[in-house]
C-alpha positions in Angstrom: 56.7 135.0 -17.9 54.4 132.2 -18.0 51.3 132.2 -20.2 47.4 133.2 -19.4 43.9 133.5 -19.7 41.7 135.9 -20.7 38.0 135.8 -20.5 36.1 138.8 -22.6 32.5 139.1 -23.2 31.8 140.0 -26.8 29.4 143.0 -28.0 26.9 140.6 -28.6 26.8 139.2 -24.7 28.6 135.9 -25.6 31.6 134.7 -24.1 35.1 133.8 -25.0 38.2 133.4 -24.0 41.9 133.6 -25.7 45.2 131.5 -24.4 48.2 133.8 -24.4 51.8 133.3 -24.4 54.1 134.6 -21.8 55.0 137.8 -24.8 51.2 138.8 -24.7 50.4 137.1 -28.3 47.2 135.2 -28.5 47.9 131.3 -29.7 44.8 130.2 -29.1 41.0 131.5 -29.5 37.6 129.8 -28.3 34.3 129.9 -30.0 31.8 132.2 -28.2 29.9 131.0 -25.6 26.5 131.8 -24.3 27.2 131.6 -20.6 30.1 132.3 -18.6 30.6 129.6 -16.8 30.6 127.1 -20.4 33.6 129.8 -21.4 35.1 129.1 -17.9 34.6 125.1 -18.8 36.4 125.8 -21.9 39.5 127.2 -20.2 39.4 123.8 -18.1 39.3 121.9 -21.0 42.3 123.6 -22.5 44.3 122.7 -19.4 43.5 119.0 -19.3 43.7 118.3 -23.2 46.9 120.6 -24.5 49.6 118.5 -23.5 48.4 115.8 -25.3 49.3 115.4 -29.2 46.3 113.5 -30.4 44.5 116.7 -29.3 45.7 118.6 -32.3 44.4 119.3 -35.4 46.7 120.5 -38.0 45.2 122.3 -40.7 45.4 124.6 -43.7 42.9 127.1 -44.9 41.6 127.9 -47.9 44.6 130.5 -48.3 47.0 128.0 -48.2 48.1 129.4 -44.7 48.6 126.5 -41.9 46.6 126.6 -38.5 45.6 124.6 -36.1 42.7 123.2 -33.7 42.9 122.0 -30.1 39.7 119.1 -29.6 38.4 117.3 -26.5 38.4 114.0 -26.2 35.1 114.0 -27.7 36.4 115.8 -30.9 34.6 119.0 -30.3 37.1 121.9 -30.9 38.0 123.8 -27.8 39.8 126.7 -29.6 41.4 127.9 -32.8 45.1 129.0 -33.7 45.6 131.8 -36.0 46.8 131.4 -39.2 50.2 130.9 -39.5 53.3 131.8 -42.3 54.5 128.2 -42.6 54.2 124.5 -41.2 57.3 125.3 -39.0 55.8 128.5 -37.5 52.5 126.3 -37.1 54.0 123.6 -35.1 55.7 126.1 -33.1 52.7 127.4 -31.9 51.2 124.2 -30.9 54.7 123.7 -29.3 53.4 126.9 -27.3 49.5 126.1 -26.6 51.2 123.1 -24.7 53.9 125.2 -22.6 50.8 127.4 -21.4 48.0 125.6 -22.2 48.5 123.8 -18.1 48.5 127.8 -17.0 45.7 128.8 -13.8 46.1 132.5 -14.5 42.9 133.7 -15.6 41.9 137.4 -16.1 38.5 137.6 -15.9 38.0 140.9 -18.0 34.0 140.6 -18.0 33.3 142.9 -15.7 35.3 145.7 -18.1 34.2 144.9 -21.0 31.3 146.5 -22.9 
C-alpha cells in the first residue's frame, strides 16, 4: 500500500500534517501551522521537493540519535523525521519520505479532531 497524508488540527487550533508510509508509521512531521490551507501548502511542498537529494538535511540530536529534515528550495524546513537507531535506519527513512513523499492521498482529519 502506498503512503499518505494526514492533516490534524492540534488542541491549540493550529495545523499540521504527518507523511506516512504504506505500514501506517509516521516518517515525516510538519511544524504547526496557523491556517489550514499553509498546512495544505505544506503537503504540496513535500510532494515537489522529496524526491530530490539536496532537499535533505541529515542530522543528529543532541542524544546522539540520527534524524533528518526535508527543506524547500528556500531552505525553510517542511517537516521533521523522528529520531532514528542508527545512520543506516536514518537513510532508510529518507529512502521512504521519497517513495511517498509524490503521494495525493490526503485524509483531512480536521473536521474529527478536537
Amino acid at each position: 500500500m502506498a503512503g499518505w497524508y494526514e492533516l490534524s488540527k492540534a488542541k491549540d487550533g493550529q495545523f499540521r500534517f504527518v507523511l506516512k508510509a504504506g505500514n501506517g508509521e509516521i516518517i515525516l512531521t510538519s511544524e504547526l501551522y496557523k491556517a489550514k490551507a499553509s498546512a495544505e501548502n505544506g503537503i504540496t511542498s513535500v510532494q515537489n521537493n522529496s524526491s530530490d537529494d539536496a532537499r535533505y538535511e541529515k542530522l543528529t540530536a543532541k542524544n546522539d540519535k540520527p534524524y533528518f529534515n526535508l527543506k524547500a528550495a528556500n531552505h525553510q524546513v517542511i517537516g521533521t523525521s523522528q529520531f532514528y537507531a542508527s545512520e543506516q535506519s536514518r537513510d532508510k527513512g529518507i529512502d521512504s519520505v521519497k517513495t511517498n513523499g509524490a503521494t495525493t492521498t490526503v485524509k483531512d482529519l480536521t473536521t474529527t479532531d478536537a
